[in-house]
N, C-alpha and C positions, 0 to 999 in steps of 0.2 A: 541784341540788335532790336530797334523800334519793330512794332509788327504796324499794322494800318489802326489799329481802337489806342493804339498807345501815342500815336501820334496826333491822332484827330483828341484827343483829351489834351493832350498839352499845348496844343495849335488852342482850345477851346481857353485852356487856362488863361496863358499869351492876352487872348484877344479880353478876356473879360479884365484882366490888370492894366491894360494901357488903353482901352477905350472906356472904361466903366467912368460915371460920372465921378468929379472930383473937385474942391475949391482949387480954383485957378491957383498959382504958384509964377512968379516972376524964375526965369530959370536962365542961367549963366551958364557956357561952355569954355571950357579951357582945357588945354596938355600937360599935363601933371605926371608927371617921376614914370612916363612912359604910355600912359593911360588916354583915351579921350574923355573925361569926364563932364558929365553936367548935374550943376547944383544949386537949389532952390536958394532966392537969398535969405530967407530966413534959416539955412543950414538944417530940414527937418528933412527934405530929400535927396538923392543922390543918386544915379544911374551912370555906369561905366562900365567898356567893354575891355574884355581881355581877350586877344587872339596869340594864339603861337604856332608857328610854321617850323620844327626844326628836320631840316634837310642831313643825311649825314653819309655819309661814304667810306668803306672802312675793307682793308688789305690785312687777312689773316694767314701767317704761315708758321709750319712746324718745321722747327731746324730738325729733327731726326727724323729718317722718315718720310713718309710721301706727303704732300701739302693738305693743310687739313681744309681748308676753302679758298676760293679767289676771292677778290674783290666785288665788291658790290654795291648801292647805292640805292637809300630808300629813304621814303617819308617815317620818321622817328615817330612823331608827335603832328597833328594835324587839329587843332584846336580853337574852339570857338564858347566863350564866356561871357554872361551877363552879369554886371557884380549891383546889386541893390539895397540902398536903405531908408527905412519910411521911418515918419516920425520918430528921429535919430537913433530910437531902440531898437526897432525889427528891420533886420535884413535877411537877404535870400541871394542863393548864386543858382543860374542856370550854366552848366557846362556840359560842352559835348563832345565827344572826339572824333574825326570823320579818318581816322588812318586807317588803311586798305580798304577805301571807300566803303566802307560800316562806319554809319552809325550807334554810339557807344556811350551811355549815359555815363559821367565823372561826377562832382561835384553838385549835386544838387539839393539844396538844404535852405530852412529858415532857422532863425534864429534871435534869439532875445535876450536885451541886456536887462537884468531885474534890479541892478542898482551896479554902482560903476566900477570899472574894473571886473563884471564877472558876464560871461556869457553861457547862453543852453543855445542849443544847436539839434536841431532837429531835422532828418532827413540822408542822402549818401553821402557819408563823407571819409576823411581817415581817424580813425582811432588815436586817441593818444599813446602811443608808445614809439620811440626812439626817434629822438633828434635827425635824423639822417629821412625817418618815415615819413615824419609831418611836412619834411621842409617840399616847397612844390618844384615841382619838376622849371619851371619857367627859374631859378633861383640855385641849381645846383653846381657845384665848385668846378666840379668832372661832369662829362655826358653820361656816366650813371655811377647807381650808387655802390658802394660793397658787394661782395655777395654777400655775405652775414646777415645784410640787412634788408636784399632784394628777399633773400629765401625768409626771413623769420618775419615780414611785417606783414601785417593780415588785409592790405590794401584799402577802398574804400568800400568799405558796409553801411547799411542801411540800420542806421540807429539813432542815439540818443546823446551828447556828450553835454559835459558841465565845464567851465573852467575858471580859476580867479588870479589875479594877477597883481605886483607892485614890483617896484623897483628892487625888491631883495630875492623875489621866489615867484615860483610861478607852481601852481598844480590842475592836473586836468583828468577828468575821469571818463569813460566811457560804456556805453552797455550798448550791443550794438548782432545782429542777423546775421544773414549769408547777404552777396552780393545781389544784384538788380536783377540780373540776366538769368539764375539757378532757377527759377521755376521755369520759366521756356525750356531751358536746356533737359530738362526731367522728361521730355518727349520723347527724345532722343536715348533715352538713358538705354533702354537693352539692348539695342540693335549695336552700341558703341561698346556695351560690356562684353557682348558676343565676342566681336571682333578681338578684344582684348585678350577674352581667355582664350580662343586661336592660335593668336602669337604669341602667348604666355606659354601654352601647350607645347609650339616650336620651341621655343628658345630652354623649355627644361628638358625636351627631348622624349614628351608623351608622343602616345598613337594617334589615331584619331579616334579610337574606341571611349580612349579616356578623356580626352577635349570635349567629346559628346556626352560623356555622365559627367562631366564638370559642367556643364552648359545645362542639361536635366535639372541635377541636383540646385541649382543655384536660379535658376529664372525667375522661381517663385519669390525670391528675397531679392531678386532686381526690383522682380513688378512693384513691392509693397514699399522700397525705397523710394519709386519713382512719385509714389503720393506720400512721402513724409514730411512731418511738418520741417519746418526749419529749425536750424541750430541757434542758438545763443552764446554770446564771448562775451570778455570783460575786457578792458586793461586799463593803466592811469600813469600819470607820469608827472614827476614833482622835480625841480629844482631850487636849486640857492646861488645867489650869487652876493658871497661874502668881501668880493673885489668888484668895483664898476663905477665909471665917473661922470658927471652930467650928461654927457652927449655920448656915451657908449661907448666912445674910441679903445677905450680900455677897462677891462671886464677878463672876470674868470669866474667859472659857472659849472657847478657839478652837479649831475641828477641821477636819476635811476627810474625805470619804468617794469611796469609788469604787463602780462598779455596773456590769457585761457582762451584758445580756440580750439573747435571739434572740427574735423572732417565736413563740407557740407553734405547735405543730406542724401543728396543725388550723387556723390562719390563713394559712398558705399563704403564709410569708415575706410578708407585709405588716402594717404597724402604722398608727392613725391617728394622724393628729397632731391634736393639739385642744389648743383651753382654755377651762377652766369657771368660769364663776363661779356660784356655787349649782344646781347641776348644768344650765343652759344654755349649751350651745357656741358660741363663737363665733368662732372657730378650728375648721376639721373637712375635713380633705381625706385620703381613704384612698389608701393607697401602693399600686396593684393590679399582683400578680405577671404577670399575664395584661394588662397596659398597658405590660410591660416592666422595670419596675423593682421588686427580689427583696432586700427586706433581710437583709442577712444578720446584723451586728450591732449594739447601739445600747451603745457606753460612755460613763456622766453620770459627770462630777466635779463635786465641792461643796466649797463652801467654809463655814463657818459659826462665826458669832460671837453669844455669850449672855453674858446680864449680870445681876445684880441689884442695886440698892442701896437696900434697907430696902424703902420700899412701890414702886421703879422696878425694873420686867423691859424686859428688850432683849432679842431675837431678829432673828436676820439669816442670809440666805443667800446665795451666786451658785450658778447651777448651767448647766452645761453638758452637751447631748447629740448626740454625734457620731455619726452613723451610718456606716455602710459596707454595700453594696451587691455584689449577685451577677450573675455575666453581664457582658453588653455595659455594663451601666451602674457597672463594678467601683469607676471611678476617678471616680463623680459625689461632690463635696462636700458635704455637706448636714450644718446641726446646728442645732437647738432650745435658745435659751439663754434664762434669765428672772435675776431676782433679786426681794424682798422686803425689807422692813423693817417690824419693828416694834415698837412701844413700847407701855408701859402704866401708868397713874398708880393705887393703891389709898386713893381718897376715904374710904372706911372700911374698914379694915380692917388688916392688917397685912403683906402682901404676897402674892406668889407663890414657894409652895416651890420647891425644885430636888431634884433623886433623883440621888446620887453615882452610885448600884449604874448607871447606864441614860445619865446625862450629859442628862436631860431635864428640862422642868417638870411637876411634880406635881398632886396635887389641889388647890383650897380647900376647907378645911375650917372652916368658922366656927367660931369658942368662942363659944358664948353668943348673942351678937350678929351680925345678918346684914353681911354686907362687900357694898362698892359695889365695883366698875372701870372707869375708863374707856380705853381703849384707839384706838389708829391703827394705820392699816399701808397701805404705798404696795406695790404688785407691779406687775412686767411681764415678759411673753414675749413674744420675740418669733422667728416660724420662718417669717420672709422670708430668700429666699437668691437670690444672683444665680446659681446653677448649674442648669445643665439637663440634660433627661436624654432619650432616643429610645425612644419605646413600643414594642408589640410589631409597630406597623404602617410603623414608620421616620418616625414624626413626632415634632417637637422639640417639647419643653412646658418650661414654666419650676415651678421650687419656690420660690415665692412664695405661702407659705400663710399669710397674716399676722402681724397684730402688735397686742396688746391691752395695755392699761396699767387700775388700778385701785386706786382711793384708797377705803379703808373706815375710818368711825368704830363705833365697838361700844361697847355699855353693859352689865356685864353684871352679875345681882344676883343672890351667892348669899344666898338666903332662907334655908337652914338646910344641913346636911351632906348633903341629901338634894334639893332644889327649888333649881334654878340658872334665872334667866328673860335669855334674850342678846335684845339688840336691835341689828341691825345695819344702816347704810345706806353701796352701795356705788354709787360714780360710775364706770361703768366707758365708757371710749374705744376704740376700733378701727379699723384702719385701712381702707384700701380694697382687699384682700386678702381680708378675712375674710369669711366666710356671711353679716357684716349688717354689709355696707361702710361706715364712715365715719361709725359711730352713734356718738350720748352716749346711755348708757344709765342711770338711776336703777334701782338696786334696794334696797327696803325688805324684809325681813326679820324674824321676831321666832321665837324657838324656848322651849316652854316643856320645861324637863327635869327628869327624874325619876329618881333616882338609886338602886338599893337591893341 
């Protein structure tokens, strides 16, 4: 969340880029593929806004069993974008997201082309790794993504990326911190771990004698977390596309990506493991350093296959996450693997673009007339493992944090360049493992969006 020095700096920035002195520029306004754009006529400037409003409303029930939530009705996505380019090489995007009235820095980066076809990007943004991660949320098939892929991609970090690009392949590399908001949040850090080992203490069924030498023993390695420097990741990600024809309509594209991230710094070397589907978990077990086991690192590899042919898109992934562990538990096994699929038919309309520069799927953009789609897609994760690990009190536990599988149909109509209406219903299964052992779950869905 902005505090007030964070604001009044970027309010200072703002004001010093659009009032500072500059040679005059002739500048043109038009509506472009959804956008308001204005651009110099010499083509060396360019300023365009991105908004998105996606509204969504969604009916979850469990056929065995008592119902697992009602229906309910929220702002998804509440989004407000500046997209910029100075003397055709350097550009900068300011993005902000205002949902659940917090303010929440997204995208915020410059970036330089050194010669053509290749960009450096500097500042918050997403790492290169798995086609489903980079693609933006204003562009996505379904109202969200996998779980394989909500859980394994490391979001937007504050880094460093490279990338080059032609009509055969594409690769992109990254080096890249913890998120924007991890230092504020390190305020908070013991008062929130307290609580934790509490309900930690509940749920294994200590005293309170022993919550208390758990909470003793351990403060001191809260405190020295709360001033730790930040962690550092990697990841990259390369494709080929040995099929593709002038205008893209037809294309097949295989890649693969890698990803090393740690714990951030203020988590205290543990990560949860989950899976979502429409932001309910059903997958959720936390890795507690103070239970013994201290991740040390997590590397995903991917695999991934896309396709088009006329009004048919295919999207496909596997992805795998190995962990590795600190301490007494160096040599425990553990990894999170999922994969996806999915297809799509365009009933009216004329397809789904592809973006060479990025190796993703693009916007729809209707001409004239609204386009239909219908779409599928099967996912599964699963982070059952037969390896075990000994806490910090010499008891053996198993990492068996289940296994969810998830067949969704999607409709989705864009009405004009700007009004996209998804309707999505997912059957999602779990096993006896998860927080809601051994459910058939229905989830209906409907998102109305507003593009501008």
């Amino acid at each position: 969340m902005f505090n007030r020095k964070t604001l009044l700096i970027t309010s200072a920035i703002l004001s010093s880029t659009i009032f500072s002195p500059a040679k005059a520029e002739n500048v043109s306004g038009e509506f472009d593929s959804g956008y308001f754009k204005f651009t110099s006529d010499d083509g060396n400037f360019e300023w365009k806004f991105d908004g998105r409003i996606m509204l969504d409303t969604k009916n979850i029930s469990q056929h065995e069993g008592e119902d697992l939530i009602s229906s309910n009705a929220d702002f998804r996505r509440a989004r407000f974008a500046i997209k910029t380019r100075f003397y055709k090489d350097w550009a900068g995007e300011f993005d902000i997201d205002f949902k659940n009235n917090q303010t929440k820095v997204k995208d915020m980066w410059v970036s330089y082309d050194p010669f053509p076809h290749a960009t450096i990007k500097v500042g918050n943004h997403k790492p290169f790794f798995s086609i489903a991660e980079v693609t933006t949320s204003r562009w996505y098939p379904l109202m969200e993504t996998s779980s394989i892929s909500d859980f394994s991609g490391a979001g937007r970090r504050l880094g460093v990326s490279f990338s080059y690009w032609d009509p055969r392949y594409f690769i992109g590399a990254s080096i890249f911190g913890e998120e924007t908001s991890m230092n504020d949040e390190k305020d908070d850090l013991v008062d929130n771990n307290i609580l934790d080992a509490i309900l930690g203490a509940a749920e294994d069924g200590d005293d309170w004698e022993d919550a208390v030498d758990d909470i003793a023993d351990d403060i001191d390695a809260w405190k020295q977390a709360s001033t730790a420097s930040e962690r550092t990741g990697y990841s990259a990600r390369a494709l080929y596309r040995p099929i593709i024809n002038a205008d893209a309509t037809r294309f097949f594209h295989i890649g693969g990506s890698l990803q090393s991230t740690s714990p951030f710094a203020s988590d205290l070397d543990y990560v949860k493991v989950k899976g979502e589907v429409h932001d309910i978990a059903f997958i959720y077990q936390k890795l507690k350093p103070w239970k013994g086991l201290h991740v040390d690192e997590i590397k995903a590899t991917s695999i991934e296959l896309a396709a088009r042919f006329d009004k048919f898109y295919f999207q496909s992934e596997y992805i795998e996450n190995d962990f590795s562990f600190k301490g007494e538990n160096a040599g425990v096994d553990y990894d999170v693997d999922g994969y996806y699929a999915e297809v799509s038919y365009f009933i009216l309309g004329d397809g789904r673009p592809y973006n060479l520069t990025d190796g993703e799927f693009g916007p729809v953009i209707p001409n004239g007339k609204s386009e239909l789609e219908f779409i599928v897609r099967y996912d599964t994760m699963d982070a059952n493992n037969d390896a075990t690990y000994v806490d910090n009190k010499g008891k053996t536990k198993d990492l068996k944090s289940g296994k969810l599988t998830n067949l969704t149909l999607g409709l989705n109509w864009y009405v004009n360049s700007n009004v996209v209406i998804r309707l999505n219903h997912s059957m999602v299964e779990t096993d006896e493992n998860t927080d809601i052992a051994n459910a058939d779950v229905n989830i209906t869905a409907a998102r109305l969006e507003f593009l501008f």
